[in-house]
N, C-alpha and C positions, 0 to 999 in steps of 0.2 A: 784127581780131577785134571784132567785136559784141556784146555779153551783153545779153540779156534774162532779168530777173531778174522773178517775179509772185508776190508772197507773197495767199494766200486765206484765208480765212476762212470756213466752212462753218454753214450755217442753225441754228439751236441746234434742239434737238429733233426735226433729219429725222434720221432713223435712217439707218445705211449712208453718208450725204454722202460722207464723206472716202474711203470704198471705190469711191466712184461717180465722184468729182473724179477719183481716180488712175486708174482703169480708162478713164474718158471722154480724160483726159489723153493713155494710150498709144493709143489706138484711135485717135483722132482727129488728136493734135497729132505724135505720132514721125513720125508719114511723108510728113508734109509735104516736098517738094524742098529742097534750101536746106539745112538744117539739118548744122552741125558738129557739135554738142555738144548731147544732150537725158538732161537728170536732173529727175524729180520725185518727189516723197517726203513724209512725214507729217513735224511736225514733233520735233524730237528733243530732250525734257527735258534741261536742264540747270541747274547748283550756280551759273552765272554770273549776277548780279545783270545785265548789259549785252546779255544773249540774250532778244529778245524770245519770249513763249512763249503768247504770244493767238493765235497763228495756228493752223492743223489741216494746210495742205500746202503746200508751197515750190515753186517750177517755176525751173529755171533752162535756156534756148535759147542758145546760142553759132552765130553765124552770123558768113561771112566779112567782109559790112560790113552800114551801115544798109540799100541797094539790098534785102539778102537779106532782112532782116527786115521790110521795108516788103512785101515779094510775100505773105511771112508773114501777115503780118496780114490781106489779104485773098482768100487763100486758101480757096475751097470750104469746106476740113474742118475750117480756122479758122472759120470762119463757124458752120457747123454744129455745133462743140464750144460754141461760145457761145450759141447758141440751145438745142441741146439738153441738155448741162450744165452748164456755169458761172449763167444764170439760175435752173434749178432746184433749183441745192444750194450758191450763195455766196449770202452776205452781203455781202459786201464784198470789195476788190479792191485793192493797190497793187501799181505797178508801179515798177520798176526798171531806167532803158536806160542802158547806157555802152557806148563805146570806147575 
């Protein structure tokens, strides 16, 4: 198993962003080939001092090894999620890969 983990952070003051990241999210990254495991979501207030809470949407891809994620990443509609949303509505980006 693979995990690709991408916490976002969305433009201050574009309106919609984080409705735009998530929808761009499904439309473009779910139907990628390859993919075992696809969750993205806003992120979720919480009481715990150790939860980071600067971010606006979480992504997490589970793929069977790095092979599948590496096709991933240059993938058509990868490609085109990147151009056509993640430039226009992040700020910022970290990512997160393990096995």
């Amino acid at each position: 198993m693979f995990s690709h983990v991408v916490i976002f952070w969305t433009k201050p003051g574009l309106n919609n962003a984080v409705e735009d990241l998530l929808a761009g999210a499904e439309k473009y990254l779910r139907p990628i080939p390859g993919i075992r495991h696809f969750h993205v979501g806003r992120m979720v207030p919480s009481q715990r001092a150790v939860v980071d809470q600067s971010y606006q949407v979480g992504l997490v891809v589970g793929f069977d090894d790095k092979a599948a994620q590496d096709a991933y990443q240059v993938h058509p509609l990868h490609l085109e999620f990147v151009e056509q949303v993640f430039k226009r509505v992040c700020d910022r980006v970290v990512v997160y890969d393990f096995a």
